[in-house]
C-alpha positions in Angstrom: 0.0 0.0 0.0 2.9 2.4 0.7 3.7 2.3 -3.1 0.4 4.2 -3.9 -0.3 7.7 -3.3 -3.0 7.6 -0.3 -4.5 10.7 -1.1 -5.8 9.6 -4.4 -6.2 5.7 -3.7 -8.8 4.1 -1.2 -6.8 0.9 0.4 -9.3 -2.1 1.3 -6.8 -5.3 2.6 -8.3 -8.4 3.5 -5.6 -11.2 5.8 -6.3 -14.4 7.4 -4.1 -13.2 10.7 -5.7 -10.3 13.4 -1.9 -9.5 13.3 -1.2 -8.4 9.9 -4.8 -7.1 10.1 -3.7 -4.7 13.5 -0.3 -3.8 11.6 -2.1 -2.4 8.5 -4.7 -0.7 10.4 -2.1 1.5 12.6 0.2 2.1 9.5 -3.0 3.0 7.0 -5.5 4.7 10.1 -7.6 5.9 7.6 -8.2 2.6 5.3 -10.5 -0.3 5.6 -8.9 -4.0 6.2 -11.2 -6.9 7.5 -9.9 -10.2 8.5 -11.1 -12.9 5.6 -13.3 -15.6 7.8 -13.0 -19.5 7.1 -15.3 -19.5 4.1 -12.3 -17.5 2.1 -15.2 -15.2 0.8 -13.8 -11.5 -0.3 -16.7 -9.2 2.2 -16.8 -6.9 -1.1 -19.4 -6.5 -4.4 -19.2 -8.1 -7.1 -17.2 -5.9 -9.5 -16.1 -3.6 -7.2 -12.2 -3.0 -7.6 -9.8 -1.8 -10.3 -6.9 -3.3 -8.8 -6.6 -6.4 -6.4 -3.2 -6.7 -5.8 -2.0 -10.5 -4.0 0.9 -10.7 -1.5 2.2 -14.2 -1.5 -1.6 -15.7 -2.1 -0.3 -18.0 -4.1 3.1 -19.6 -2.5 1.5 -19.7 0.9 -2.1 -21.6 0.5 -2.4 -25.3 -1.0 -4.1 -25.6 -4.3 -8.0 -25.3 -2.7 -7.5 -22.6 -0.9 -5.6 -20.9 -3.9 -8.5 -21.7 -6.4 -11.2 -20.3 -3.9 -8.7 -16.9 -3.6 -8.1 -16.7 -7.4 -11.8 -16.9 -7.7 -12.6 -14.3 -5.4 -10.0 -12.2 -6.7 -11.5 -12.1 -10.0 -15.5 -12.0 -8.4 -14.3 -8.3 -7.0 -12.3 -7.0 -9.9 -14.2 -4.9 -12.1 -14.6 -6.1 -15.8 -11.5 -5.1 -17.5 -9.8 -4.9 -14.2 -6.3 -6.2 -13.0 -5.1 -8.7 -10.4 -1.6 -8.1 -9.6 0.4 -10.7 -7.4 3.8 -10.3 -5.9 
């Protein structure tokens, strides 16, 4: 998040742990981030991003838990929107 300028970007993060979670929210006070519950369901509309940018979604989570995140991913990015994984 600290590569984009937050005056012009709304940040939305989504982690498994309450830690990460607790991290982002003192670093970015004024962003939303909500812990993602068991089901691995994104709490966002349909459509709703331009950019949903993945941190190590991939390496860390066996291959069900990946396909249900890739699928979400995709659910929240708006059409001709970009996922972005690092």
């Amino acid at each position: 998040a600290g590569s984009f300028d937050p005056a012009k970007t709304r940040f939305f993060g989504v982690d498994r742990s309450e830690g990460m979670i607790e991290a982002a929210r003192s670093n970015f006070p004024n962003q939303r981030f909500d812990q993602l519950g068991p089901n691995l369901l994104l709490p966002y509309d349909d459509g709703y991003f331009d950019l949903v940018f993945g941190v190590a979604v991939l390496q860390r989570n066996p291959p069900r838990v990946r396909r249900t995140l890739l699928s979400e991913m995709w659910r929240v990015a708006r059409p001709a929107g970009r996922l972005l994984f690092l």
